[in-house]
ZADO-891895 format. One record per residue: x, y, z negated of N, C-alpha, C, O, CB in turn. Coordinates in steps of 0.1 Angstrom, whole numbers, plus 5000, padded with zeros to 4 digits. Glycine has a CB too. Layout:
# ZADO-891895
XYZXYZXYZXYZXYZ/...
END
This chain:
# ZADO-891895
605666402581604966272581604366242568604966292558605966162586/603466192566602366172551602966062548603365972555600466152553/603066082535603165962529602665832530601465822528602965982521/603465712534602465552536601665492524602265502513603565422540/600665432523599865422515600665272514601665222520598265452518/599865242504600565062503600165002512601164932514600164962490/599264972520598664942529599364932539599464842547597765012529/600065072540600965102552602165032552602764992562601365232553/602565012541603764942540603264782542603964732551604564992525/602364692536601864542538601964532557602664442562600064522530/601464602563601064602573602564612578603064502582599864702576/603364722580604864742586605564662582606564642588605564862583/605264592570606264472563605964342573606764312581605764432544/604864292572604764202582604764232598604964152608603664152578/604564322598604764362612606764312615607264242624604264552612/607364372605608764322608609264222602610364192598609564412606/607764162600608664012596607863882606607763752604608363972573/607363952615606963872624605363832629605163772639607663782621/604663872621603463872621602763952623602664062618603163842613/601963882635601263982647599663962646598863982655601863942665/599363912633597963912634596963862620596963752616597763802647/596563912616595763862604594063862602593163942603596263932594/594163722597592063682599591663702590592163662579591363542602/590263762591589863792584588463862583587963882594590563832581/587763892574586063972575586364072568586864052557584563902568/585964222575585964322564585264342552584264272552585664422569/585464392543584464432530584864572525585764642531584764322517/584264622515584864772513585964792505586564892502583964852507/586164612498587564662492588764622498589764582492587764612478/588664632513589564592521589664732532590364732543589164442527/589164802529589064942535590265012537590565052549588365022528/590865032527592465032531593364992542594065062549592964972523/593164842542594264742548593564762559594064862565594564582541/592964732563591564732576591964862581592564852592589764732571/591864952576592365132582593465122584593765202593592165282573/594365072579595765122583596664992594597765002599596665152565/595664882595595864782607594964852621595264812632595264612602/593964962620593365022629594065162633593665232642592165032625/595165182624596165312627597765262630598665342631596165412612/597865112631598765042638598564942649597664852649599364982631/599664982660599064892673599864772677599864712687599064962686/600564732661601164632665601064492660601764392663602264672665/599964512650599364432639597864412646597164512648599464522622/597164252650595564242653595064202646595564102642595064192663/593564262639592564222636592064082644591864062656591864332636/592064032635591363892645589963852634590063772624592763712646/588463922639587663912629587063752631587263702642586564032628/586363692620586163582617584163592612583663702609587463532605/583663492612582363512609582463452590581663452582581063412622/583463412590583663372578584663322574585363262582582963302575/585063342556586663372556587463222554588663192555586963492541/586263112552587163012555588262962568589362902568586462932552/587263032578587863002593589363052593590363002597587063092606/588863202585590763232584591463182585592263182595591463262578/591463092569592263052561592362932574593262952581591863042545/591862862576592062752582592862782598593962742601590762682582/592262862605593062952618594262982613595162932620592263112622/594863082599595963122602596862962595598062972595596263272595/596262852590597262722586596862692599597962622600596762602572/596262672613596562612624597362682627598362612629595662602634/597562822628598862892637599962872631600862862639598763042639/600262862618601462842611601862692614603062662614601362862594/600962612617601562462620601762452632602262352636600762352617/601362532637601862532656603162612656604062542663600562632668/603562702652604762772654605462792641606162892641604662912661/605362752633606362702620606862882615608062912613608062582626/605862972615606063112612604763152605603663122609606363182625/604963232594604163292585602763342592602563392603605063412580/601863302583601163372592599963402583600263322575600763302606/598863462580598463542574596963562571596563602582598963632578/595863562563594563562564594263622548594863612538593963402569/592763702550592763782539591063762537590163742546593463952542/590963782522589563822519589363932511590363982505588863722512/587864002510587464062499587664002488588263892487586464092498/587064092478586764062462585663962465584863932474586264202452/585863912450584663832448584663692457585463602457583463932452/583463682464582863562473584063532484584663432487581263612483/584363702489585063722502586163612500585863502505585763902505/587263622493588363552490588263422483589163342481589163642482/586863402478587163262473586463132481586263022478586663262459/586363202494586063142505587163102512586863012520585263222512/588163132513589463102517589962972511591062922514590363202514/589162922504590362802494590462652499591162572495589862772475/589362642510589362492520590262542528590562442535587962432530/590962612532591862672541592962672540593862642548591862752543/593162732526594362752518595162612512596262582509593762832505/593862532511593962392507595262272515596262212512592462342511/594262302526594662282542596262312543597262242544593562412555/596162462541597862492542598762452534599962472537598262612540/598462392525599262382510599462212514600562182509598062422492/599162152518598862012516599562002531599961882534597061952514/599862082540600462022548601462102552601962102563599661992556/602162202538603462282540603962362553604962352560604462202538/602562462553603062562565602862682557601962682548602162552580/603562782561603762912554602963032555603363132562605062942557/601663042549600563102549600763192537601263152527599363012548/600263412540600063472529598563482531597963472543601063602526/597863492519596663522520596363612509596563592497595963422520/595763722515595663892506594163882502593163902510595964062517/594163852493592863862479592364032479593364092477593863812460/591664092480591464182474590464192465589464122467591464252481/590564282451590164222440589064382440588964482447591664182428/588464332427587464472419588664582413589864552409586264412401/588164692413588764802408589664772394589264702385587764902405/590964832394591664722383591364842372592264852364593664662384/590164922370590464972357589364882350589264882338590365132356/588464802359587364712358587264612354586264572348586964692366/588864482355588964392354588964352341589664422333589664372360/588164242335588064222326586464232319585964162311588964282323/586064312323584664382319583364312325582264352322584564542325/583464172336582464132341581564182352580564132356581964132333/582164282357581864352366581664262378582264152382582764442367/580564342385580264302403581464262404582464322403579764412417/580964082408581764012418583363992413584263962421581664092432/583464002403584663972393585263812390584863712382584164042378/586363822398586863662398588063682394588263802397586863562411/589163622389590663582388591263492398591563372396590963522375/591463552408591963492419593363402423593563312431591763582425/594363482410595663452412595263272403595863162406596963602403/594063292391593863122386592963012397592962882396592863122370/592263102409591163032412592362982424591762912432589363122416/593562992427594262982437595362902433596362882441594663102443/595362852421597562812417597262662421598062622429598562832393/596162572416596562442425596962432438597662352442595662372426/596362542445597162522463598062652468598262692479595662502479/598362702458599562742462600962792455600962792443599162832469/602262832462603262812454604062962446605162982441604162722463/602563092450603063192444602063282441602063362451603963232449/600963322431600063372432600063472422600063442410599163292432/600063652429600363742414599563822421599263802432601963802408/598963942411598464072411599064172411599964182402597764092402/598964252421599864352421598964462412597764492415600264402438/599564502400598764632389599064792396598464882391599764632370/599964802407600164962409600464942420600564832426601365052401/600765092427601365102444602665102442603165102453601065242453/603965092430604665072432605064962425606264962423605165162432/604364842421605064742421604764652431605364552435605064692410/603664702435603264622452604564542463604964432465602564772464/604864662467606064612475607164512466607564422473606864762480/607364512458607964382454607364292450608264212446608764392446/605864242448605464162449605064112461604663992462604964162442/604964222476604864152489605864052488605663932489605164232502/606964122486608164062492608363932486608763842493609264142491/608263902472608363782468607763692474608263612481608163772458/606263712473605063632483605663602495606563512497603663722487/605263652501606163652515607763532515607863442522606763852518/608363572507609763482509609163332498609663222501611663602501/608663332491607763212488607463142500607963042507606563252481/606963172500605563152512606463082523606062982529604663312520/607863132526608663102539609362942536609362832541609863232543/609963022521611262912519610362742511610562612510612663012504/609762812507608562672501607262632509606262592503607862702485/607362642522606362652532605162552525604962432523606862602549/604462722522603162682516602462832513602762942518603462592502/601362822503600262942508601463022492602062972482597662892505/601263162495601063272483600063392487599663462497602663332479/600163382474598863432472599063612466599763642456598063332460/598363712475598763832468597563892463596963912474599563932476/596663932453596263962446596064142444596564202435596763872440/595164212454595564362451593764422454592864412463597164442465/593964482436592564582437592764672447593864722450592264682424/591364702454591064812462591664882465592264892476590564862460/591764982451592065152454593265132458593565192468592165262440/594265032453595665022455596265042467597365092470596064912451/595164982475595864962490595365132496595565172507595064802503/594865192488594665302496595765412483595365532481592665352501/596265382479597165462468598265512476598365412483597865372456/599365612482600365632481601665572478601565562465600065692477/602465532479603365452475604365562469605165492463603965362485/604565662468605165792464606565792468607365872464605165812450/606665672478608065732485608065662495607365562495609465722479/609165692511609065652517609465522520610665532518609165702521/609165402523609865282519609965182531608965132537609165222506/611265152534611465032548610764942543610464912532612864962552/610464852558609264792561610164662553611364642555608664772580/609564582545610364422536610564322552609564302559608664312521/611464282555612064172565612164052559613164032553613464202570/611263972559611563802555611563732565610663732574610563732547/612563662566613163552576612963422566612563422555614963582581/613463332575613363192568615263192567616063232575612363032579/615363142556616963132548617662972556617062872554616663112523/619362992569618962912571620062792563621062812557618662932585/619562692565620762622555621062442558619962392558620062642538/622262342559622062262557622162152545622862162535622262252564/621462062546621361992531621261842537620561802546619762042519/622561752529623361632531623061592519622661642509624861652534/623461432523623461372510625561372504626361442510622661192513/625761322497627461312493627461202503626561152510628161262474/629061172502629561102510629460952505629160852512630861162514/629760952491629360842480627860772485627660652487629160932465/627060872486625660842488625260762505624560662508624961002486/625960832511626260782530626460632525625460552525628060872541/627460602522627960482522627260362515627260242520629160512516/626360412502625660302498624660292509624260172510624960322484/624160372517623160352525623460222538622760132543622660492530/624860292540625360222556625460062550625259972558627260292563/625860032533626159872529624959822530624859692532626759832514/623159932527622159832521621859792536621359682538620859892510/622259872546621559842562622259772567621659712577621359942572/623459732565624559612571624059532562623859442569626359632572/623659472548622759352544621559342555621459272565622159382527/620859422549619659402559619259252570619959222579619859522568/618659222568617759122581616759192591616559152603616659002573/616259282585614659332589614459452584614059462572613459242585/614759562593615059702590613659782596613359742607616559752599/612759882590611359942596611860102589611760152578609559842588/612260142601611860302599610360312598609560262605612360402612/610060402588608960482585609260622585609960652576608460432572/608760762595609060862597607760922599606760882606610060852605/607961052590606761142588606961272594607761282602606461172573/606261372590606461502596607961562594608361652602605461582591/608761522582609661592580610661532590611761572589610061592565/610361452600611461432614611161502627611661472638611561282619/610461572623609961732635611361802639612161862631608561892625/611461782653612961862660613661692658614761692662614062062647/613461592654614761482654614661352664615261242664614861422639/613461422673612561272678614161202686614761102683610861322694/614361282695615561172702616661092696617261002700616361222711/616761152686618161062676617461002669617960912663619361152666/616061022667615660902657614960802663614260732656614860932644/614960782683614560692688616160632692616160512695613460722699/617160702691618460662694618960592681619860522684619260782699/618760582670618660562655618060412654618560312649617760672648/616560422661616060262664616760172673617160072668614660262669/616960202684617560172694619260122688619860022693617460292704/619660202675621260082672620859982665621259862666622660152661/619460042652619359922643618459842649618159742642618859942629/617859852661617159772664616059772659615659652661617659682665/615159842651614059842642613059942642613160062639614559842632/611959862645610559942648610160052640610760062629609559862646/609360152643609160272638607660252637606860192645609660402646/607560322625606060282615606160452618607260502615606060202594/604860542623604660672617603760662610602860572610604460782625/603960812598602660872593601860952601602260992612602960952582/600660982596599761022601600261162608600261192620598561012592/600861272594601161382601602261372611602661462618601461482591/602861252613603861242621604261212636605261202644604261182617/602661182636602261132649603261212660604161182668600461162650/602661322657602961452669604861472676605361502687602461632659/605361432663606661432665607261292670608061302679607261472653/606961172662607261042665606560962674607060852675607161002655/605560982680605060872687605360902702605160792708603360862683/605660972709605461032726606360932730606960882720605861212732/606760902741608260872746608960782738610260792738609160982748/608660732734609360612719609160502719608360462710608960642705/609860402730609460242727609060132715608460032715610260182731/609860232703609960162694608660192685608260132675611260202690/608060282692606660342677605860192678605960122688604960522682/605260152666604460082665603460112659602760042652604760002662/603360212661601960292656601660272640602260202633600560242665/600360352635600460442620600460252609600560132612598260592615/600260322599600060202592599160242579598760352581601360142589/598760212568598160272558595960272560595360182566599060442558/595260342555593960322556593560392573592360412576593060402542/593960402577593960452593595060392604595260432615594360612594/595460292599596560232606596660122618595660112625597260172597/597560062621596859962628597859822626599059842624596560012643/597459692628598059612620599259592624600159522619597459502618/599459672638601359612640601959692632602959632627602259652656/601659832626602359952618602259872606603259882598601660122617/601359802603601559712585602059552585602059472576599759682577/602459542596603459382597604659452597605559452588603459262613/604559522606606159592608606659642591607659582587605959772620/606259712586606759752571606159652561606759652550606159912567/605259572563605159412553606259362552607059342542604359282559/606359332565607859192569609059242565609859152563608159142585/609459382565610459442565611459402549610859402539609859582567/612859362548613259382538613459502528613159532516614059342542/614159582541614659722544613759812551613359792562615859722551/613259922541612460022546613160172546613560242536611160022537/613260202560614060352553613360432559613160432571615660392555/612760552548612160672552612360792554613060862547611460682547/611960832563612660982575611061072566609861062565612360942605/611761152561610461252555609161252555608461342560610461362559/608661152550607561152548607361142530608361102524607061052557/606261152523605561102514604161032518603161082514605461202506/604060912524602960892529602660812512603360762504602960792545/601360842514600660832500599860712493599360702482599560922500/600060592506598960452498600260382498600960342508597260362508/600360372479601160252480601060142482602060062482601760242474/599860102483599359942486599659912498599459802502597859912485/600360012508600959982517602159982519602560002531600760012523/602859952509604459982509604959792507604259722501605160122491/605859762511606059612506607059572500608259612501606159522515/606459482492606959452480608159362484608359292493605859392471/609059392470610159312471611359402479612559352481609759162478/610859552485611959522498612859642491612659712482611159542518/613959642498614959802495614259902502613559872511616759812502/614560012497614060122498614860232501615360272491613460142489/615260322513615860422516615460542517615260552529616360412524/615160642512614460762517614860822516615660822507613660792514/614760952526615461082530614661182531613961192541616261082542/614661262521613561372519614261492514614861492504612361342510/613961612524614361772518614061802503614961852496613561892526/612561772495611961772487612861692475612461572476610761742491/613461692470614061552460613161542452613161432446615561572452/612061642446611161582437609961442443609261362437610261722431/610161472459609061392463609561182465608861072466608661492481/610761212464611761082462610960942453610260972443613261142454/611060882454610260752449609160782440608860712430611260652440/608160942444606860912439605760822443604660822437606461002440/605960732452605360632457605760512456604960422451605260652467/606960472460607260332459608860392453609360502455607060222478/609660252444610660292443611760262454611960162461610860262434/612560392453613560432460615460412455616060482447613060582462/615760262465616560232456617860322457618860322450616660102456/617660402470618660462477618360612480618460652492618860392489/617960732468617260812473617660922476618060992466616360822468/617860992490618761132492618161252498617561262509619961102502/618161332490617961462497619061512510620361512512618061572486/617461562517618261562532617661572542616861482544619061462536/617761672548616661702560616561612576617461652584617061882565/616061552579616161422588617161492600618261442602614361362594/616761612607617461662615618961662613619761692623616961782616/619461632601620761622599621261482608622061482617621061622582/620561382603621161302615621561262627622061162632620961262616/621161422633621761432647623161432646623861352652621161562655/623561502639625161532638625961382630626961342635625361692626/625461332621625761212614625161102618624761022609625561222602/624761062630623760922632624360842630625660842632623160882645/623660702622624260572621624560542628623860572637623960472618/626060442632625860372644626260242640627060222631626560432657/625760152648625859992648625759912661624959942670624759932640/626459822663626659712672625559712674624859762665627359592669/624759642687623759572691623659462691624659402695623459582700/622659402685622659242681622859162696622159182706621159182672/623759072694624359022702623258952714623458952726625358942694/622158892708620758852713619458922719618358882724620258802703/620159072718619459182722620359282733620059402735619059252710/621159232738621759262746621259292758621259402762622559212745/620959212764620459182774619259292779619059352790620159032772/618459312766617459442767617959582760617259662754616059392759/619259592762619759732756619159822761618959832773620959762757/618859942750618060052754616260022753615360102754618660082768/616359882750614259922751614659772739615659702738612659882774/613259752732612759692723612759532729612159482739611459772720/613659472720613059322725611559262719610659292711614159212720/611959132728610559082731609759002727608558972731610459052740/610658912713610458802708609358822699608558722697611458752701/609158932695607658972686606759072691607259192691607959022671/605659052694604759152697603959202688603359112681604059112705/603659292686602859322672602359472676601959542666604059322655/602359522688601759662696600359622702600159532710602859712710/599559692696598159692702598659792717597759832724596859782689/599659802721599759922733600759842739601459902747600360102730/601059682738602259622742603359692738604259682746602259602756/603459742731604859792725605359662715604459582713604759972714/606659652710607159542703607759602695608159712694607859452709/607959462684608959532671610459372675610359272682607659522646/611359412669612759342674612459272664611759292655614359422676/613559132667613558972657614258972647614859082650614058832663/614758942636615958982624617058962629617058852635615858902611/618059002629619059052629619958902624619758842614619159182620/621258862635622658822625623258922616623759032620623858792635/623358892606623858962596625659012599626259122595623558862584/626158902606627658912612627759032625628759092628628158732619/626559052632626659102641625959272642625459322652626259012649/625959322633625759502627627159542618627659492608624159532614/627359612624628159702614628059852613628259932622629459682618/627759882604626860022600628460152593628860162581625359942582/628760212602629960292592629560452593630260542587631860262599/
END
């Protein structure tokens, strides 16, 4: 059996790491990768009339099935056509590689046809961008890219002259396997507890929940349903938070609508389910602040967070708050009372709370 070119190995690497397809426009410094995805039948060419579509096609497919997924350019124009795409991916944390292919690297530097630095024209949107210099340091910079790309769902960037992908790897080498690492992340127990005292104060409690509550929809309509308190989504959150949920009161912010900005105005207590929604002129003033975000750098970059925990919302299935039903809301257990209307869709947000009658443990 001949030796696998690097090519061979990119292609078998993703192939066993789950990725069944990559977009893209041929060029000649993609001649390599292109030949050796036409000498495998388990990897599809999916051609594009242009390479932004890629980039944007493979950030639709990664946000539809939460799996790596893959789009490539030439040198030069080819690849720096990808970066509204790349953009796209980066900004909305889905796990995109995108294969740059570059001018001849004995070239680089010299000004040469169509000579760009791709790993600089790429680091604002994404979270790993290197040049592979040989066929054998290649494979370990797939593999970083690639497990980048998974565990920080966002774009990396691989960076490889021409000849490279048609080089030899000079030995035979298993295909790289990247999975997503799996793991859970809590707040302390210390931390639980300040939260359960600021929500038993509380009068007027408004979940606000973004994309990071994807997989949590029923416990966090079962979540409204103890505190009795309306749900504000973000925009990316729509998809997860709004279906089947009495409690949504739809978005709020420069696309919003005014029940979603009474609802988090009026609110004392705001607690947020993963989001970073971004206009703070829509955050309200004066009130406490809870937020629960995987990201801990992303924690009171917006409004301050007086209560702020890392923590993936899905954890609350296993740990849900629970609390009494206000004694005045009884009567409508299980659906939203009726005393305030504030749903352009007749949906409602619930009345403030006896303070005697929640208990949050």
């Amino acid at each position: 059996m001949p030796t696998p070119t690097f090519a061979d190995h990119v292609v078998s690497s993703l192939k066993a790491s789950g990725v069944r397809r990559l977009y893209g426009l041929p060029g000649d410094s993609l001649n390599g990768l292109t030949d050796a995805i036409r000498r495998d039948d388990g990897v599809e060419w999916v051609h594009v009339r242009h390479e932004e579509s890629a980039a944007f096609a493979a950030a639709a497919e990664a946000g539809l099935t939460g799996e790596l997924n893959v789009c490539v350019g030439s040198c030069g124009p080819g690849n720096l056509h990808l970066i509204n795409g790349l953009f796209d991916a980066q900004r909305s944390r889905v796990p995109v590689l995108a294969i740059a292919a570059q001018i001849p690297g004995s070239e680089i530097g010299s000004g040469y046809f169509q000579e760009t630095r791709p790993q600089e024209l790429f680091a604002d949107c994404s979270v790993y961008a290197e040049v592979v210099t040989s066929p054998e340091h290649g494979p370990r910079v797939l593999e970083m890219a690639m497990r980048a790309a998974v565990e920080r769902r966002g774009v990396a960037v691989v960076v490889v002259p021409g000849e490279i992908f048609l080089a030899k790897t000079g030995r035979d080498l298993t295909p790289t396997v990247v999975r997503p690492a799996r793991s859970v992340v809590r707040p302390d127990d210390d931390a639980l507890g300040e939260a359960a005292a600021l929500l038993n104060e509380a009068q007027r409690v408004t979940i606000l929940a973004g994309a990071g509550a994807a997989g949590a929809h029923d416990d966090l309509v079962r979540l409204a349903e103890t505190l009795k308190a309306p749900i504000v989504h973000a925009l990316r959150g729509k998809e997860y938070v709004e279906y089947d949920n009495p409690y949504d009161v739809g978005l709020t912010g420069l696309l919003g609508f005014a029940s979603g900005y009474k609802a988090i105005e009026e609110a004392d207590t705001l607690l947020m389910l993963g989001t970073d929604f971004p206009y703070r002129q829509f955050y309200p003033r004066g009130a406490k602040v809870i937020q629960l975000d995987i990201r801990g750098e992303q924690i009171g970059r917006r409004t301050t967070a007086r209560w702020p925990a890392p923590c993936r919302t899905r954890w609350a299935r296993r740990r849900r708050i629970r609390a009494a039903r206000w004694s005045r809301c009884r009567a409508t257990a299980g659906s939203p009372c009726s005393s305030v209307s504030c749903s352009p869709s007749g949906r409602t947000a619930c009345p403030p709370r006896s303070s005697s009658s929640t208990t949050v443990r």
